[in-house]
N, C-alpha and C positions, 0 to 999 in steps of 0.2 A: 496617438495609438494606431499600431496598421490593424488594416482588414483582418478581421480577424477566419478563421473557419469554425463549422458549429462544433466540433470538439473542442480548438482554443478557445474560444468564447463561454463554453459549459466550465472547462480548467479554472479559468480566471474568475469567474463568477461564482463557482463554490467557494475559492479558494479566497477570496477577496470577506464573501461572506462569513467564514468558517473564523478567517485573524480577525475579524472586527468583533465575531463571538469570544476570542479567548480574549479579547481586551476588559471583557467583562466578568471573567471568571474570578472568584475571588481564593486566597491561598486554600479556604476553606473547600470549594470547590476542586480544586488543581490535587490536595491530598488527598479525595475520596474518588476523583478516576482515576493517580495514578494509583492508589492501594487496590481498584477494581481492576486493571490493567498489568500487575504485577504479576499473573501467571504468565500472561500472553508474553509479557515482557523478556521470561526464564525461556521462556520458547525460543523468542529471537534471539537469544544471545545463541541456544543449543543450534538452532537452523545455522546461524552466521558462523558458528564455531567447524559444524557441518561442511558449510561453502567453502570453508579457508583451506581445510584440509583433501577435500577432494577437486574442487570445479576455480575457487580461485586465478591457479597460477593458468590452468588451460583457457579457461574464457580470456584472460588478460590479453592471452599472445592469439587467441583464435580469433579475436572478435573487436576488445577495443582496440588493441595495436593496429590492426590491419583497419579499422572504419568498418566494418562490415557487420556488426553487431545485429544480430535476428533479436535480442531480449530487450534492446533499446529504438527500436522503429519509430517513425514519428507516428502518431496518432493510434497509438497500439496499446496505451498504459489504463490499466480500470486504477482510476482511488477511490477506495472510499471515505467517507467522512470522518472512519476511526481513523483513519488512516494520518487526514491531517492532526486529529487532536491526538492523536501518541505521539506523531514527531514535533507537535508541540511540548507536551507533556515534559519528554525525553531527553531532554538535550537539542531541540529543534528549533524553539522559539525564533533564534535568528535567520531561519531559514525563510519565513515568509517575505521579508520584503526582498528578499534577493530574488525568489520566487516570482514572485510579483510585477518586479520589474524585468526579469525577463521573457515574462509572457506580455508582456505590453510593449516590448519591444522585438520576439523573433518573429522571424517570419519561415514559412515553413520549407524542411528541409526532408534527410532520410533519416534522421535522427529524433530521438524523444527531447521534448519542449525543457524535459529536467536534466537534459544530461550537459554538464559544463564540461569545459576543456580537462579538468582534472575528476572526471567520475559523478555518479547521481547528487542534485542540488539538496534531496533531502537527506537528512542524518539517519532516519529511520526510515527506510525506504519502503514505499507501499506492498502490502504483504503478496500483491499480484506479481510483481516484479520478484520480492526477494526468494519467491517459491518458483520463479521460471527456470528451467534449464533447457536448452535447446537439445530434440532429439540427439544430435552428432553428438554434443557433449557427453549426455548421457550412455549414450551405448559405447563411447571411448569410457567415459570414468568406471564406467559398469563393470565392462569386461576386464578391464585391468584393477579395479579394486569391488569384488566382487560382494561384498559385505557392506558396499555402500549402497549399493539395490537394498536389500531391504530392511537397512537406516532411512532411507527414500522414503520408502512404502509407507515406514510408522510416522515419517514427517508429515506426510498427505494426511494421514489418519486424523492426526492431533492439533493440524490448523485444520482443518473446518470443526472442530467444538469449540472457536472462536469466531470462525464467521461464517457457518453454514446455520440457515436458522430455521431448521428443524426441531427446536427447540431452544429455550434461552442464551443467547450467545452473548459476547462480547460487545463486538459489530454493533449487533441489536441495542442492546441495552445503553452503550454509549452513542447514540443515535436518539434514542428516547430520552437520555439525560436534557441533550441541548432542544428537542421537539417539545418539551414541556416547559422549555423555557423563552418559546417564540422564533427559535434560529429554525429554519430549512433552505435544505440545497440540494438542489441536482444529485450531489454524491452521496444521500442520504439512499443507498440501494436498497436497503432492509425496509424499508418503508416506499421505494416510489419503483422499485423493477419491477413490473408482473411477473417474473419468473420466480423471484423471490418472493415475493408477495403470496405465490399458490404453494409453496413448500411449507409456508407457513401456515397457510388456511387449511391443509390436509394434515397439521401435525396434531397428535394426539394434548400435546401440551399447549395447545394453543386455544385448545375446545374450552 
């Protein structure tokens, strides 16, 4: 395995942690987060439907074509913990050991640790990622389709009541599924950020 840096090493070490959790999950388990996770789910498909139609074909030709990608930087990506178990959940399962062995094998570059020659390694890509749009994009898609502004706006709105935890979220709660049953890692943010940690200690729901 090469040297790793303290981001790659945090990456592979949740993420190492996280598939040795879902080895253990039982069907019974797997049908009651993805039936908890099935709003979040109508969400990504609404954002993904969103991307195709406006930022798609422009990010393709602005960013991956060219190598010069601002939303794919190495050492630039937050996941979280829900993050791997939806793209397990989801259609992703086979994504870990590919995952896996390529963080035990790259070494670092200008590029994110998941992005392969044909686009991101996971199926469901981390909701940090799939809500980035680079300024340029943005004030290019804006200005010419002016109704996707505040489609924007209501998408901000309606992913943080999955992972802002100002009250009971998603995030949260499938973080505390697997904390109750011995798993922690690094990307469990709803329980180990201070930032989040005090959002939550000032919320009314949380008194």
């Amino acid at each position: 395995m090469i040297d790793m840096s303290p981001y790659h090493r945090m990456q592979y070490e949740s993420i190492s942690i996280a598939f040795e959790a879902f080895q253990n999950l039982t069907e019974q388990d797997k049908l009651f987060l993805r039936d908890m996770a099935s709003q979040y789910m109508e969400f990504r498909r609404e954002l993904q439907q969103f991307t195709d139609k406006y930022f798609s074909l422009y990010c393709q030709k602005a960013c991956f074509d060219t190598h010069r990608s601002a939303c794919c930087s190495y050492e630039s990506i937050i996941v979280f913990f829900a993050d791997e178990v939806i793209n397990y959940l989801f259609g992703g399962e086979r994504d870990f050991p590919v995952i896996l062995d390529k963080l035990r094998k790259v070494k670092p570059s200008d590029h994110c640790v998941y992005l392969g020659s044909s686009g991101c390694l996971w199926t469901v890509r981390p909701i940090t990622c799939a809500m980035f749009f680079c300024d340029d994009a943005k004030k290019e898609i804006f200005k010419k389709f002016p109704e996707a502004e505040n489609y924007w706006q209501d998408l901000l709105r309606r992913e943080k009541l999955f992972t802002w935890p100002d009250r009971p979220v998603l995030f949260d709660m499938i973080e505390e599924f697997f904390i109750t049953r011995g798993v922690d890692t690094p990307h469990m943010y709803c329980h180990h950020s201070p930032g989040l940690l005090k959002i939550k200690k000032t919320s009314k729901h949380f008194r």
